[in-house]
N, C-alpha and C positions, 0 to 999 in steps of 0.2 A: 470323467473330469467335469467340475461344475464350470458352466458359460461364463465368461467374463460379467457377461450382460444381468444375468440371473440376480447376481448380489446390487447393480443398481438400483437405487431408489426412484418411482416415478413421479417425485416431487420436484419444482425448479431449480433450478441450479447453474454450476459448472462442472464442465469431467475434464479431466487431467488426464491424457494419455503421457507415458513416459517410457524411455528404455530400461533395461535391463542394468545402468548406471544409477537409476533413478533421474538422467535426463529429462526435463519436461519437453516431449516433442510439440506438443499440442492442447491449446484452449479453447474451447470452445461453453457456450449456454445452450440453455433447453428450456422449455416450457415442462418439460418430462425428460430428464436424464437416460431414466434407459431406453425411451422411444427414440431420444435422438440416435443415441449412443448404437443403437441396435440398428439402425438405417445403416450404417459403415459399415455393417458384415451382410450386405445382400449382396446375392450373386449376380444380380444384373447392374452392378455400382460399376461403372466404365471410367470412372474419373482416377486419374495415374495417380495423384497427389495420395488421396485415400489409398491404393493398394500401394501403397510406397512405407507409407504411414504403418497399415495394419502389419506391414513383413516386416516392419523396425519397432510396435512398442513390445513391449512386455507387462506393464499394469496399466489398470485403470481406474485414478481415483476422482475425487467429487467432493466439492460442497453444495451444501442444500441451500437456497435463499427463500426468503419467503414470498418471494414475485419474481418475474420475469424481468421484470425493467432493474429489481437488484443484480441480476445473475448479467445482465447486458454490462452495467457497469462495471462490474468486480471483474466483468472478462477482462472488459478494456485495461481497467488498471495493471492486473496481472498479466496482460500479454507485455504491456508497459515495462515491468520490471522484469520478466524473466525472456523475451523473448524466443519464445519459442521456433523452432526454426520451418515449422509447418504452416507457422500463423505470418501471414505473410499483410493485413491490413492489420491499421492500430498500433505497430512498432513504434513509430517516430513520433516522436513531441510529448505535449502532453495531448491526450484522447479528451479534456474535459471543456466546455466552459463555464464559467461563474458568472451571474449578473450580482453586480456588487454597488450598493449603495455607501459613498465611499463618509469618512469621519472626516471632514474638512471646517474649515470654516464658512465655506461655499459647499455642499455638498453636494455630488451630483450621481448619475447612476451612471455605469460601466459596463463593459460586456469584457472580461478580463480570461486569461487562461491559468493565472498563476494566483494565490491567495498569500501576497505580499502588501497590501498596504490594509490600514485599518480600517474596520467596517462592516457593513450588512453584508453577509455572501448566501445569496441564494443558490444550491446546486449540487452538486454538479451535475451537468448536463453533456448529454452523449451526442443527441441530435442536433449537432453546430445549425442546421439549416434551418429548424424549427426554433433555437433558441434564438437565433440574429431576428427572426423576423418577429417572435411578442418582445423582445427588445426595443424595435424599431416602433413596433404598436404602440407601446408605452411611452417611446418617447413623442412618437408625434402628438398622442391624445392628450397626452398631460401636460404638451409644449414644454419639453427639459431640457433642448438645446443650449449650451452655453455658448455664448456670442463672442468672438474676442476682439469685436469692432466697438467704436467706439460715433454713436450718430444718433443726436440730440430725439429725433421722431422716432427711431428705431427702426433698421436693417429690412430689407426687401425680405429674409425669411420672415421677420417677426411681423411684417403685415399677412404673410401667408399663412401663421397660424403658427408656425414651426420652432420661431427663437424663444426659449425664454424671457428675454426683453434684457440682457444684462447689458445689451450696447447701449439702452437710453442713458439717459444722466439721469431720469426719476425711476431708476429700476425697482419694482416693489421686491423686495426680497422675504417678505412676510408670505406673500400671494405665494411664491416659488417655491419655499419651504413646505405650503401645504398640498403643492400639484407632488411635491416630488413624496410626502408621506403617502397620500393617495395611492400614486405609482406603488411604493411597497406594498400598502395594505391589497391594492390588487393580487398579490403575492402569498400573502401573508395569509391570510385570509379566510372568508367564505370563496372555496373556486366555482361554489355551484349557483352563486348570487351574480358573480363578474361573470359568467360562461352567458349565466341567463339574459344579462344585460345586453353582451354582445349580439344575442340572438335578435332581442327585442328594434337593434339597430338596424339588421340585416332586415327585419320583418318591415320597418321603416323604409329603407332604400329601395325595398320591392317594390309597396305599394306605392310610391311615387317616380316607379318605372327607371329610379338609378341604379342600373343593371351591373355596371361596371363599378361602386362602391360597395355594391352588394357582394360582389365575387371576391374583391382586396378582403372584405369584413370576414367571410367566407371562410377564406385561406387563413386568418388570423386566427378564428375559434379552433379550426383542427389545430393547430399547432400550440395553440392555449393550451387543448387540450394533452398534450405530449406532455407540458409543462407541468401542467400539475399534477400528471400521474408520477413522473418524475419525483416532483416535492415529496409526494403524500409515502413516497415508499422512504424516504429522511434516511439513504444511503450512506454510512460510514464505513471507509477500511478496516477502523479499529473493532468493529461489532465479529468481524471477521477474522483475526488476530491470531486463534487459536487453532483454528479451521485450516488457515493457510500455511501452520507450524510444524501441523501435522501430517500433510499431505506433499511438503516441500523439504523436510527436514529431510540431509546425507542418509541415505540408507545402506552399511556397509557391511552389513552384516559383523557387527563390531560384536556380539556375541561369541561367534563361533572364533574372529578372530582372538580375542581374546584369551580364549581359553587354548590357543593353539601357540601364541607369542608370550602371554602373562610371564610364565616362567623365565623365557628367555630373555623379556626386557628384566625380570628381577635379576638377573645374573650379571645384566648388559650395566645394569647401575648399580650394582653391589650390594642389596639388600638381602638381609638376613630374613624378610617375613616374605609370603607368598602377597602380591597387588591384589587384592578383593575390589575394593573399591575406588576410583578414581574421581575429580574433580577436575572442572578445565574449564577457564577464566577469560573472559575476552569482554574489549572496551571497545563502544561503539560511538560516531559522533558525524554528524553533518555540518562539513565547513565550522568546525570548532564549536559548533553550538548540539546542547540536545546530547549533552554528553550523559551515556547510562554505559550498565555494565550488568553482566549474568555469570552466573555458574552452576555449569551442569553434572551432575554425580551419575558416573555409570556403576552397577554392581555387578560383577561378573559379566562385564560388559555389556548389562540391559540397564537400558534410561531409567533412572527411579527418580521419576518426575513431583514425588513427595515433595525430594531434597533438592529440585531445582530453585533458586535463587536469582531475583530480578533487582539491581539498584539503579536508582538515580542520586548522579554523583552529586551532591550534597556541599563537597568542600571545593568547588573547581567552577569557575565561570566562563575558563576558555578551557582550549585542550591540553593539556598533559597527561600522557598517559602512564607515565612511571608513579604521579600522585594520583591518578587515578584508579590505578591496580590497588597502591598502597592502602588506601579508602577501602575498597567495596575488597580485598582478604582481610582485612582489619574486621570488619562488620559480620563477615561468613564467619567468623571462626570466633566470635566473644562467648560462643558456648563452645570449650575445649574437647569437651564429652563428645564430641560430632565432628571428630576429625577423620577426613580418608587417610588410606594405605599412601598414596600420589597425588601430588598435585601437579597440574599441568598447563601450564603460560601459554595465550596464541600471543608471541612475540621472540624475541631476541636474547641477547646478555642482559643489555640495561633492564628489559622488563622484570626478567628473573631476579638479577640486582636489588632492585627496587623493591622486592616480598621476600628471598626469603630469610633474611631476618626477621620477618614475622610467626613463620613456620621452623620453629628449633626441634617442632617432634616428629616433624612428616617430611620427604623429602620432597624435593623441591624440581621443576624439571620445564622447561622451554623448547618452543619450537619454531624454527623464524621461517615466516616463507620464503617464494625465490628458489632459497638455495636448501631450503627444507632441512634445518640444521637444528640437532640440538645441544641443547646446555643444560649441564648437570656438574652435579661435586666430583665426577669421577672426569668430565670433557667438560670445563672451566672455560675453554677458550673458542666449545665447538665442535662438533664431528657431522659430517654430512651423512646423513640416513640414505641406507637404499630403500627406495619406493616401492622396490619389488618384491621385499620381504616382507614374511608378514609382521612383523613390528614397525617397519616404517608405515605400512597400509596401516595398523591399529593407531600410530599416534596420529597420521593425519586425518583419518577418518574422525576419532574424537574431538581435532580440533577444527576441524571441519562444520561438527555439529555443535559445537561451542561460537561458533562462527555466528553459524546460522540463529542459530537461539538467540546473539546478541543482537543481528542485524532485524530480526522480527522485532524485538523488544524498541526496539530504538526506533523503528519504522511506525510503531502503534505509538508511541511518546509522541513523535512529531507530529503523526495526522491529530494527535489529540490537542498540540499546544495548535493548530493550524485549522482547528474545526471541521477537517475533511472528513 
């Protein structure tokens, strides 16, 4: 039997340990995937957590990134959203911060966790402790304090160096606009022009024996340096989109079910033809906005990812989803020729309701969680599915991954409309 390990790649990354569910037990990066990966099966490994872990996964998968400070990121995010129950740091909040130069009529610079208001967002950033402090670099050097005092000479900071001077009554606001571009272009930039400068300061503080600004300047260039290995790797979720689709998508072995239940749901809904192929529709949305929609086509219960289908909904600016379904089957089906055996609703009555009069030559079929019920022309009003057979395992497994596929899609929409 070939190693788990064997088939890793020793490129960076993340590995995905999972159960025999396709459970994600655990996340974890690597500089080298299967060198990490391969340290969890030595025999002198005494830590409980790992032999806990190794007698509960069943696979092991992986993305590749093209650095180590990507694979650190994508962890965080991903333990973020799936928490894993092995991965015990990085659960709670958000894992990131953003240094944000904001769109004001005052504009000033930020150290923010969320990328809610308008503006420059530098990041995101893993190392909270390295980012607070070229934060703080920045602002003391380029004096970016906003003052919310109001004293004719200007505040006990702004003699220190520190205020930007907006408590005067002669505040230059021309002056303040160019410290605070400065500040960016630090960012932006040559990092290996601003690194060198720093240095050139530190070589100053030496040779005039200020030992102690020299060490503050010190501390600021390593962690500069964090920063801009950071930037220069220009991290998105969305770059990763397809990667995380693949490796996180229901795995229910919807093949074999299929082909063991197929018959028995065509009998269960009254159809004269044998179900070959299926589609299954689901609408996705964040707090009413960011509304999209997918549908996925199984054949003979394998994904024919050809015929998978991604929309954004087009006629809707908050949420509805009954005109939302109506929208993105309307759209799947203006070529007639490309109609499946089954169509299959993640929802209710009203969702069904709502399509299939659009579908006069395919039949029509819903499934509402909860109470895992469906609705069809033959159960109008509903029948609760048992889960234990295999037909209730095949429709919810399908809607499951019609699930999934919508919440990817909708998840790469928003880091998109949101720069992440």
């Amino acid at each position: 039997m070939e190693s788990p390990i064997s088939t890793l790649p020793t490129a960076p990354g993340i590995y995905i340990f999972k159960d025999a569910h396709n459970t994600i037990l655990y996340i974890g990066k690597a500089k080298s995937i299967r060198k990490r990966v391969s340290s969890y099966f030595k025999k002198n490994n005494t830590d409980w957590k790992i032999h806990a872990l190794l007698q509960e996964y069943a696979t092991i998968d992986f993305i590749i990134t093209k650095n180590e400070t990507a694979a650190l990121l994508l962890e965080a995010q991903l333990i973020k959203d799936h928490t894993p129950k092995y991965n015990v740091l990085l659960r709670a909040g958000n894992p990131f911060l953003y240094i944000l130069f904001t769109n004001e009529e005052l504009p000033r610079i930020q150290l923010v966790r969320h990328k809610k208001q308008k503006g420059t967002y530098f990041g995101p950033f893993l190392q909270k402790a390295q980012t607070r402090s070229a934060f703080r670099y920045l602002m003391q050097t380029f004096r970016l304090t906003l003052c919310n005092k109001t004293i004719a000479n200007g505040c006990l900071d702004y003699h220190l160096g520190l205020c930007a001077g907006t408590c005067k009554t002669d505040f230059d606001k021309g002056d303040y606009l160019v410290r605070l571009q400065l500040a960016q272009d630090a960012l932006n930039s040559n990092s290996a022009a601003f690194l060198k400068t720093i240095k050139a300061k530190i070589d100053d503080y030496n040779q005039r024996l200020e030992f102690e600004k020299s060490k503050h300047l010190t501390e600021y260039l390593l962690n500069f340096d964090t920063i801009f290995t950071t930037l220069k790797t220009r991290f998105k979720m969305a770059t990763f989109e397809d990667a995380i689709m693949a490796v996180t998508a229901p795995k229910h072995h919807v093949s074999a079910l299929a082909q063991q239940a197929g018959p028995e749901l065509q009998q269960m809904l009254g159809l004269s033809t044998p179900i070959i192929s299926i589609d299954c529709f689901d609408i996705s949305h964040f707090q009413s906005s960011f509304l999209v929609g997918s549908c996925v086509r199984f054949t003979n219960g394998v994904p024919d990812k050809n015929k998978f289908r991604r929309f954004k909904i087009k006629s809707l600016t908050e949420q509805n989803d009954y005109a939302a379904l109506q929208e993105i089957v309307a759209r799947r089906y203006r070529d007639r020729t490309n109609l499946p055996d089954l169509v299959l609703i993640d929802g209710g009555k009203g969702q069904r309701n709502a399509v299939k009069h659009l579908l006069p030559e395919t039949p029509c079929i819903s499934l509402a969680k909860r109470e895992e019920t469906i609705y069809s022309d033959q159960y109008p009003e509903g029948v609760k599915i048992d889960t234990s057979t295999e037909i209730g395992r095949l429709l919810i497994a399908l809607r499951d991954y019609a699930h999934h596929f919508a919440i990817s899609f909708h998840r790469s929409k928003r880091l998109k409309n949101t720069g992440e």
